[in-house]
C-alpha positions as CSV (number, residue, x, y, z in Angstrom):
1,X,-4.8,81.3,177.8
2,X,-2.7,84.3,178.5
3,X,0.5,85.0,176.9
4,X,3.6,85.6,179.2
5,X,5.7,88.2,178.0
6,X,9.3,86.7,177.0
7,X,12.6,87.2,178.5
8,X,15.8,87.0,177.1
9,X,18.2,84.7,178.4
10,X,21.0,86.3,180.3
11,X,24.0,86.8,178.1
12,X,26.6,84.0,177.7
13,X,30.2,84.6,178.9
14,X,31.4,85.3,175.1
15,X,28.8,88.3,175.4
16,X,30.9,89.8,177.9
17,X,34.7,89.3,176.4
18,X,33.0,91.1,173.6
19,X,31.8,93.9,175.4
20,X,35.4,94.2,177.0
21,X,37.0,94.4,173.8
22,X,34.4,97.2,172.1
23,X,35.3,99.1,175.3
24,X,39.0,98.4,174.6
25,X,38.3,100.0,171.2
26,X,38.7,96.8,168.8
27,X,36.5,96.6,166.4
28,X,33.4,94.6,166.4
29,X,34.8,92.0,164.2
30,X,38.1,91.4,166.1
31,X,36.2,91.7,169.5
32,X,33.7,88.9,168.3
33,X,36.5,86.9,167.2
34,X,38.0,87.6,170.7
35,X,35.5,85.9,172.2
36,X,36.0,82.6,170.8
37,X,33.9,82.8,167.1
38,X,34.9,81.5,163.6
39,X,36.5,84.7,161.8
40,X,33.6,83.5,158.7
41,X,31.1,84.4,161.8
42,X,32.2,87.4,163.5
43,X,30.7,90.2,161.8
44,X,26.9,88.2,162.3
45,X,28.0,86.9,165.6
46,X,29.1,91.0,166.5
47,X,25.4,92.2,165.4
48,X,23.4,89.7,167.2
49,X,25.6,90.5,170.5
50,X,25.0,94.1,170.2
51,X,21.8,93.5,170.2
52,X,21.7,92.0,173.5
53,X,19.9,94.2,176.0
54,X,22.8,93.3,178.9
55,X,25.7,94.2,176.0
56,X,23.9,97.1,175.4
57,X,24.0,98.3,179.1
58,X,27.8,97.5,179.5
59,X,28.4,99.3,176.4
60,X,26.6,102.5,177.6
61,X,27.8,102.2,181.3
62,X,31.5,101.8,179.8
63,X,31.3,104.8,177.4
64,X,30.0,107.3,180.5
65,X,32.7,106.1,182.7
66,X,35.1,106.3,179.8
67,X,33.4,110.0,179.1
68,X,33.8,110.9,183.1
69,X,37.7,109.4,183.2
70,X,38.7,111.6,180.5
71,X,36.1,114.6,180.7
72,X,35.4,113.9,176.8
73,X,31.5,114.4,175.9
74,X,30.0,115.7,172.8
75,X,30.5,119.4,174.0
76,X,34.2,118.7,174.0
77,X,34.3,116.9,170.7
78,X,32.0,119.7,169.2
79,X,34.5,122.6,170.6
80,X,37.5,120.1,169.1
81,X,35.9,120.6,165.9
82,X,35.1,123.5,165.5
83,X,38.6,124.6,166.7
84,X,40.0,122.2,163.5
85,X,37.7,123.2,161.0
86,X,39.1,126.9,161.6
87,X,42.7,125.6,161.4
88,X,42.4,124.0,158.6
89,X,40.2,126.3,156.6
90,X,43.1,129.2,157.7
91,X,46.0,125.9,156.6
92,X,43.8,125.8,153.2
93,X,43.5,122.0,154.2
94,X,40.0,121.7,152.6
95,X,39.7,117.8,152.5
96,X,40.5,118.5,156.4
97,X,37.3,120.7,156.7
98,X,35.0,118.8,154.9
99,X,36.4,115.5,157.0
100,X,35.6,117.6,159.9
101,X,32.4,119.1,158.6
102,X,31.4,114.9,157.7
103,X,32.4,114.4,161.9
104,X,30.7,117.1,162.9
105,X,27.5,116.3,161.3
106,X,27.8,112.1,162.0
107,X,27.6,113.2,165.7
108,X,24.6,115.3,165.5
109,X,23.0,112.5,163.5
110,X,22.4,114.2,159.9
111,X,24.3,111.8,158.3
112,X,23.2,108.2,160.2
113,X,20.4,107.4,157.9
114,X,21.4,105.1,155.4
115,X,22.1,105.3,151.8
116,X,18.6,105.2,149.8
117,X,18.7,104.2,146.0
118,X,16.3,105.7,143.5
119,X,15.6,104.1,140.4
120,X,15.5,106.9,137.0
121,X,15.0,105.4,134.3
122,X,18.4,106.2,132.2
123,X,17.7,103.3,129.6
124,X,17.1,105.7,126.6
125,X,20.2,107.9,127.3
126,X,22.1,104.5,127.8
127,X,21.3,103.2,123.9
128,X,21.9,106.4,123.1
129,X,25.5,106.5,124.2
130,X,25.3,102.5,123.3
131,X,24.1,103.3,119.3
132,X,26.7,106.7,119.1
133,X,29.9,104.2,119.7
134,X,28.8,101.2,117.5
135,X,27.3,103.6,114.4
136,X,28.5,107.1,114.8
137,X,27.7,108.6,111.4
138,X,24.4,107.7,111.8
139,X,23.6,109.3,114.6
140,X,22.3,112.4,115.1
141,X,24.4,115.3,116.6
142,X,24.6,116.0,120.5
143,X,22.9,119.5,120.6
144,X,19.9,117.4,119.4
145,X,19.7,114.6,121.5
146,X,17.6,114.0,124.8
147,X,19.0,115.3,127.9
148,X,18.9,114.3,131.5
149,X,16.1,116.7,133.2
150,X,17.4,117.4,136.1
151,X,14.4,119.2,137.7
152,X,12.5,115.7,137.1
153,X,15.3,113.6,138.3
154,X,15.2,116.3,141.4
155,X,11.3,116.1,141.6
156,X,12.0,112.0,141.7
157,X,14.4,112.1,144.2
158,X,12.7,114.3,146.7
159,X,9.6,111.7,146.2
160,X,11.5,109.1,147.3
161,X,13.0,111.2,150.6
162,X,16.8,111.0,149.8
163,X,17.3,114.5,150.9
164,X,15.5,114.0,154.3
């Protein structure tokens, strides 16, 4: 017995007033909600259509027609930066540049990867801190006490990829 490859089922009609109103620029919540679900469901419902391979093509076809109407691309955007990262830097405006700096690097894709925790172990330093407050006299000074190696903590994150 062969298996058939699946296909997906052609998009519903919400599918589409949700694609219309990410290309309107709402946001995935309100454009979900637009097309008829529960304001509890619209930030699941938003994900699941997104992920719809004929959303997906209206959503790309959109955006290059958008990009063609208003000769916008990334070169553009890039040059727009750069142009404000100067003007600000010259204004002093240096939560301006790093905003920009944060755009800048978002579009190129450096900052897209998401968030990674490490665990270090901090549990000693905590009762520490924990046994200075309740008993202070009888602990010992702070020149003596363990400190947070940083070259391991470094060591531990680069393990774990954070940097990459």
């Amino acid at each position: 017995m062969s298996k058939t490859p699946q296909t997906r089922k052609p998009a519903p009609p919400p599918y589409f007033v949700f694609t219309a109103g990410i290309l309107a620029g709402k946001t995935d919540r309100q454009a979900a909600i637009d097309a008829g679900y529960s304001p509890a469901s619209a930030a699941s419902r938003a994900l699941a259509m997104k992920s719809h391979p004929e959303v997906i093509a209206a959503l790309e076809a959109g955006k290059a027609r958008l990009r063609k109407a208003t000769d916008y691309d990334a070169e553009a955007a890039f040059k727009e930066l750069n142009d404000t990262i100067v003007a600000a830097a010259g204004a002093k405006q240096f939560n301006a540049v790093v905003k920009a700096i944060e755009a800048k690097s978002r579009m190129v894709g450096i900052l897209d990867k998401p968030n990674t925790a490490i665990g270090i172990d901090i549990s000693a330093i905590l009762a520490m801190a924990r046994g200075r407050l309740l008993n202070p006299h009888r602990m010992p000074p702070l020149e003596d006490a363990n400190v947070i190696d940083v070259a391991a903590a470094k060591a531990q994150a680069l393990e774990h990829n954070i940097f990459e």
